[in-house]
DSSP file (Angstrom, degrees, kcal/mol; ACC not computed):
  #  RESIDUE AA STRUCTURE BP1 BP2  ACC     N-H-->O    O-->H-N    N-H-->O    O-->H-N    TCO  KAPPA ALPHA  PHI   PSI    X-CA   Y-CA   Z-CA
    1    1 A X              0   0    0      0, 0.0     2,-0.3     0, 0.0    14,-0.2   0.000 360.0 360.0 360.0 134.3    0.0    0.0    0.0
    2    2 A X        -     0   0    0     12,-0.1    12,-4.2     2,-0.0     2,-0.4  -0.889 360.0-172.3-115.7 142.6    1.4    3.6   -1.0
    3    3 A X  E     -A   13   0A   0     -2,-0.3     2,-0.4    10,-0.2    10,-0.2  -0.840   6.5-171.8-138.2 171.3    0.1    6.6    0.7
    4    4 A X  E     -A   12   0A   0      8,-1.4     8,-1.8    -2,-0.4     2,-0.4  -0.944   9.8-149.6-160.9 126.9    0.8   10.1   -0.1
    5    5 A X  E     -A   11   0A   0     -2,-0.4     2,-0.2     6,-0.2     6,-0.2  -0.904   1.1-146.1-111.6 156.2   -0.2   13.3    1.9
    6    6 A X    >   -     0   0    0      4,-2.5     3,-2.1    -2,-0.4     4,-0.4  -0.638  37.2-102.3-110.6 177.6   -1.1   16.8    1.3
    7    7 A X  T 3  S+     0   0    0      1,-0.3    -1,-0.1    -2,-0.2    -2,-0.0   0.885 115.0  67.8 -47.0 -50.1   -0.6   20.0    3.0
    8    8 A X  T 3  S-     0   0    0      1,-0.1    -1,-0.3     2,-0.0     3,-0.1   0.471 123.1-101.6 -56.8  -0.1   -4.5   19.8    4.2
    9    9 A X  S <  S+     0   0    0     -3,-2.1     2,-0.3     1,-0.3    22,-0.3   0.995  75.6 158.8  61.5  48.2   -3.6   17.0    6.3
   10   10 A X        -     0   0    0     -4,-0.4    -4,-2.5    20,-0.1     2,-0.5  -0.980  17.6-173.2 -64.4  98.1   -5.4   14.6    3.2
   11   11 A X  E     -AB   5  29A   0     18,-3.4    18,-3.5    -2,-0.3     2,-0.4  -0.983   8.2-179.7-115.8 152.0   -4.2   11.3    3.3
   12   12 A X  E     -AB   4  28A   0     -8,-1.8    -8,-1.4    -2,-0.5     2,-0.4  -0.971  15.0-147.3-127.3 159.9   -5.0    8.9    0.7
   13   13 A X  E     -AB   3  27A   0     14,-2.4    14,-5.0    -2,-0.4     2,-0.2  -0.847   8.2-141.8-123.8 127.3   -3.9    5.4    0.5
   14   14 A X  E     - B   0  26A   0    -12,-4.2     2,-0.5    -2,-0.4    12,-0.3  -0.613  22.2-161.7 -83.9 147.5   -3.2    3.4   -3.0
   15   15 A X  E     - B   0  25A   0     10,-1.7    10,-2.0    -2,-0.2     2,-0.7  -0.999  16.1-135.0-139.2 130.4   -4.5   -0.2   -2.5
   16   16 A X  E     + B   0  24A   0     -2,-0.5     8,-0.2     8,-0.2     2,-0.2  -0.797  40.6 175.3 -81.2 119.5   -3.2   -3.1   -5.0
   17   17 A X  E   > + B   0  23A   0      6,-0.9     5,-1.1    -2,-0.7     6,-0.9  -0.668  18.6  78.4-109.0 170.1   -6.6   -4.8   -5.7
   18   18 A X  T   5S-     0   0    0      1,-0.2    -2,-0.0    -2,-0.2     0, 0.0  -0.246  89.4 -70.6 124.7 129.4   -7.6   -7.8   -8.2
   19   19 A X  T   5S+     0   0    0      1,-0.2    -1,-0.2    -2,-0.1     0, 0.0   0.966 140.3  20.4 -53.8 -44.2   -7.5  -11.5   -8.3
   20   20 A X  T   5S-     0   0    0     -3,-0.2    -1,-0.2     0, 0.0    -2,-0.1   0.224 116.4-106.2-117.8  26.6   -3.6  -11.3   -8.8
   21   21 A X  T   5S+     0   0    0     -4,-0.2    -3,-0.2     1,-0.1    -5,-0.0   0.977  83.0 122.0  41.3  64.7   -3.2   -7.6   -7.3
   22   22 A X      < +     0   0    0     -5,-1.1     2,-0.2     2,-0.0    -4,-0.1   0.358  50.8  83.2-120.8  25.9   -2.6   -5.8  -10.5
   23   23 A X  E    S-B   17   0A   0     -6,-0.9    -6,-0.9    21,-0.1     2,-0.2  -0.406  70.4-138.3-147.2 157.4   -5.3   -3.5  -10.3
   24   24 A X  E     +BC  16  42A   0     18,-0.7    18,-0.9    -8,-0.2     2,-0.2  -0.897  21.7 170.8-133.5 160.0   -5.2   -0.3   -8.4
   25   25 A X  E     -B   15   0A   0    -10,-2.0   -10,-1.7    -2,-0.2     2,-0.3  -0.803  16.4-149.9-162.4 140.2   -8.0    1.7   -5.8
   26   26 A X  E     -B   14   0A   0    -12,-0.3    12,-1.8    -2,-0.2     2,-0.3  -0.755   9.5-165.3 -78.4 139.3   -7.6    4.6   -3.6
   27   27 A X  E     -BD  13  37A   0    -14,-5.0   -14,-2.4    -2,-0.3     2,-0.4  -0.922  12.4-154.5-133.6 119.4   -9.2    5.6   -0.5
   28   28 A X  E     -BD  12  36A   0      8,-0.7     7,-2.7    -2,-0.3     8,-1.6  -0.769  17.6-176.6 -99.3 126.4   -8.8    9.6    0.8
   29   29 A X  E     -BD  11  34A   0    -18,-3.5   -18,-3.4    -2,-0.4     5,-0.2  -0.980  15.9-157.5-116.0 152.5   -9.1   10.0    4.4
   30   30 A X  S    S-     0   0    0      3,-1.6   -20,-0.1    -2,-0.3   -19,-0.1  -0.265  73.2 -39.6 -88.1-163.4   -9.1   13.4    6.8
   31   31 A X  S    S-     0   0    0    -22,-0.3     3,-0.1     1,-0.2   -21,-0.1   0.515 126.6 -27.5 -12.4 -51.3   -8.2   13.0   10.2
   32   32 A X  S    S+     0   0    0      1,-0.2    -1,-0.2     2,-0.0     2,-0.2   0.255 118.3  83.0-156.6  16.8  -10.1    9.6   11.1
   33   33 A X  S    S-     0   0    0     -3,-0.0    -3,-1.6     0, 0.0     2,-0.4  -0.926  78.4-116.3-127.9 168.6  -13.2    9.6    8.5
   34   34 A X  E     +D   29   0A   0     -2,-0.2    -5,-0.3    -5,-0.2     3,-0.1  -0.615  31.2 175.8 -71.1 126.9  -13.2    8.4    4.7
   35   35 A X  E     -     0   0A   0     -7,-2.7     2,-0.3     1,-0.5    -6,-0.2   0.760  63.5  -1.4-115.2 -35.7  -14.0   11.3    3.0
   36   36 A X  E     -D   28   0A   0     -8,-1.6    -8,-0.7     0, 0.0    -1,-0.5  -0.875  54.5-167.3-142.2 165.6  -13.6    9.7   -1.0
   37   37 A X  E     -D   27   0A   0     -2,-0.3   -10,-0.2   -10,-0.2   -25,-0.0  -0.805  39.1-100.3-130.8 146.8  -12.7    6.0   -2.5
   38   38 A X        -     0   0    0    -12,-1.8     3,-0.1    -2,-0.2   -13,-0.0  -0.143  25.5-145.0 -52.1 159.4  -12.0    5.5   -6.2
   39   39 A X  S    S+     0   0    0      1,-0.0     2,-0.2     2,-0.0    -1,-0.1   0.069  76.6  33.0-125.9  19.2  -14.9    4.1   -8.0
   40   40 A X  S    S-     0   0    0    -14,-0.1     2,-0.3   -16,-0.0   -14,-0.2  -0.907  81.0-111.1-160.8-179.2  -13.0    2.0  -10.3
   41   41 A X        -     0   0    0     -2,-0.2     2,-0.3   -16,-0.1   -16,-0.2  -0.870  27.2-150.2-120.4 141.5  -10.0    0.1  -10.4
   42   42 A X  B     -C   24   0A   0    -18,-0.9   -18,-0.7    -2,-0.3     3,-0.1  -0.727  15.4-134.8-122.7 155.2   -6.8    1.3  -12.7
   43   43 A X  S    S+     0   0    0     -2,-0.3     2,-0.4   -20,-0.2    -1,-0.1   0.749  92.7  31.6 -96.0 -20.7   -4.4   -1.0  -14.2
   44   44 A X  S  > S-     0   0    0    -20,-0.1     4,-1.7     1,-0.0   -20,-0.2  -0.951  79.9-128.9-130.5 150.2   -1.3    0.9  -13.2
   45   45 A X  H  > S+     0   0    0     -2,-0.4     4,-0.8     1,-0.2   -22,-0.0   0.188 107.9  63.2 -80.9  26.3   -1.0    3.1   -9.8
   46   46 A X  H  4 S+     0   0    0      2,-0.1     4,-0.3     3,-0.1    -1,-0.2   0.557 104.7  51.5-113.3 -18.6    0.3    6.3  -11.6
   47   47 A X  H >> S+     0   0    0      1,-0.2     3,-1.6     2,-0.2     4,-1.2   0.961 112.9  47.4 -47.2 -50.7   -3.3    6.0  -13.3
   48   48 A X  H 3X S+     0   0    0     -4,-1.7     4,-3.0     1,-0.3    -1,-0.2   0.806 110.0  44.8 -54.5 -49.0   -4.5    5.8  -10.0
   49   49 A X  H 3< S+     0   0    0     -4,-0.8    17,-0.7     1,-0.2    -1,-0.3   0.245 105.5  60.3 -80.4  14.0   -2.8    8.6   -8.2
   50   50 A X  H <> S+     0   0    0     -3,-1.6     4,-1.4    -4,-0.3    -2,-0.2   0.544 109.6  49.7-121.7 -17.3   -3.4   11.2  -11.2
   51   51 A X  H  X>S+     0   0    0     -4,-1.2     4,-2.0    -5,-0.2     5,-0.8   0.825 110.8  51.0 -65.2 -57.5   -7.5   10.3  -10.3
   52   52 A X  I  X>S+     0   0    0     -4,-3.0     4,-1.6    -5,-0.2     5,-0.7   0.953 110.0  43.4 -48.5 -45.5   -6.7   10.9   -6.8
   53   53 A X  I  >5S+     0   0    0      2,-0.2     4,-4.4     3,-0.2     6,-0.6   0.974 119.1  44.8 -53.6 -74.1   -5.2   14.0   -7.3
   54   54 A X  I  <5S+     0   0    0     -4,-1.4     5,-0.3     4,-0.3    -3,-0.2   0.913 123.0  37.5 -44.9 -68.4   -8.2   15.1  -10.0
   55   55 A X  I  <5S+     0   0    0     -4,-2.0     3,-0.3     1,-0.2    -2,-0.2   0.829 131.6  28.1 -89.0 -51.3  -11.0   13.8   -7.6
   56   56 A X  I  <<S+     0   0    0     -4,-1.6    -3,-0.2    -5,-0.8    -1,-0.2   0.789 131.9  23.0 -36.9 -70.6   -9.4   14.8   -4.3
   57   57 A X  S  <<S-     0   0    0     -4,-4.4    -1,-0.2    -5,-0.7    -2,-0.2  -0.447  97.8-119.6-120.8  50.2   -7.0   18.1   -4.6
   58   58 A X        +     0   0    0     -3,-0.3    -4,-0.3    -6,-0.1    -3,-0.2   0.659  59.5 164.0  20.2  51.3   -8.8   19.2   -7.8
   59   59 A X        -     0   0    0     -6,-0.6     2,-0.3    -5,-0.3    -9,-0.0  -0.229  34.1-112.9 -72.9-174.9   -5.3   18.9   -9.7
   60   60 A X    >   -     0   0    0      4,-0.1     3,-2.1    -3,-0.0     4,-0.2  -0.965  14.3-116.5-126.0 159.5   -5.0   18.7  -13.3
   61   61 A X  G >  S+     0   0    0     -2,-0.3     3,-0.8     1,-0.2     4,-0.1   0.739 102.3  62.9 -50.5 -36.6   -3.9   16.0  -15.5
   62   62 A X  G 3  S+     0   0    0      1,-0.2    -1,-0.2     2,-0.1     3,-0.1   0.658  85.3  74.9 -95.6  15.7   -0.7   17.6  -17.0
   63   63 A X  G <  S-     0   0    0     -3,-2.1    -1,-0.2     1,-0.2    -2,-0.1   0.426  95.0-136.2 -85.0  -2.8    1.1   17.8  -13.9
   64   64 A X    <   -     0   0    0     -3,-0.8    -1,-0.2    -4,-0.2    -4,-0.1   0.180  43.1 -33.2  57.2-156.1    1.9   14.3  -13.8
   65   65 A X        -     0   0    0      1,-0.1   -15,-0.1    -4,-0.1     3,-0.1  -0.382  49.4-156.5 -94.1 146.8    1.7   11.7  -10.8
   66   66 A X  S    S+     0   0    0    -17,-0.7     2,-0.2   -20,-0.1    -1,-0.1   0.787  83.6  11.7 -83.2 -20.4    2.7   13.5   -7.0
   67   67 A X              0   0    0    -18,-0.2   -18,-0.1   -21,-0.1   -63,-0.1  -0.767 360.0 360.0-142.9 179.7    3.6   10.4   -5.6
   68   68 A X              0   0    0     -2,-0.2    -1,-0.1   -65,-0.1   -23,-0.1   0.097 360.0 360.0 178.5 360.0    4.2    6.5   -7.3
């Protein structure tokens, strides 16, 4: 599991998912509650962390992945 935080005290956690854990899902928490989860599964994590980002810290796309 890979986790990444942001200044807002955001953390979200990459999860390997999958019959053979090649699949990726995120889950964003604040302090102690779930605040977001992916709502699909990504075949690579830098897919995964540039959805977090978007869905999460409102990034954009062409800033490429914060964490991997």
């Amino acid at each position: 599991m890979n986790t990444c935080t942001s200044p807002s005290t955001v953390r979200v956690q990459f999860m390997p998912v999958g019959r053979s854990r090649r699949e990726w899902m995120w889950k964003a928490r604040d302090e102690s509650n779930t605040i977001s989860i992916s709502g699909q599964r990504f075949v690579s994590l830098t897919e995964a962390v540039r959805d977090a980002r978007e869905q999460v810290f409102g990034g954009d796309d062409d800033e490429g992945p914060i964490a991997a």
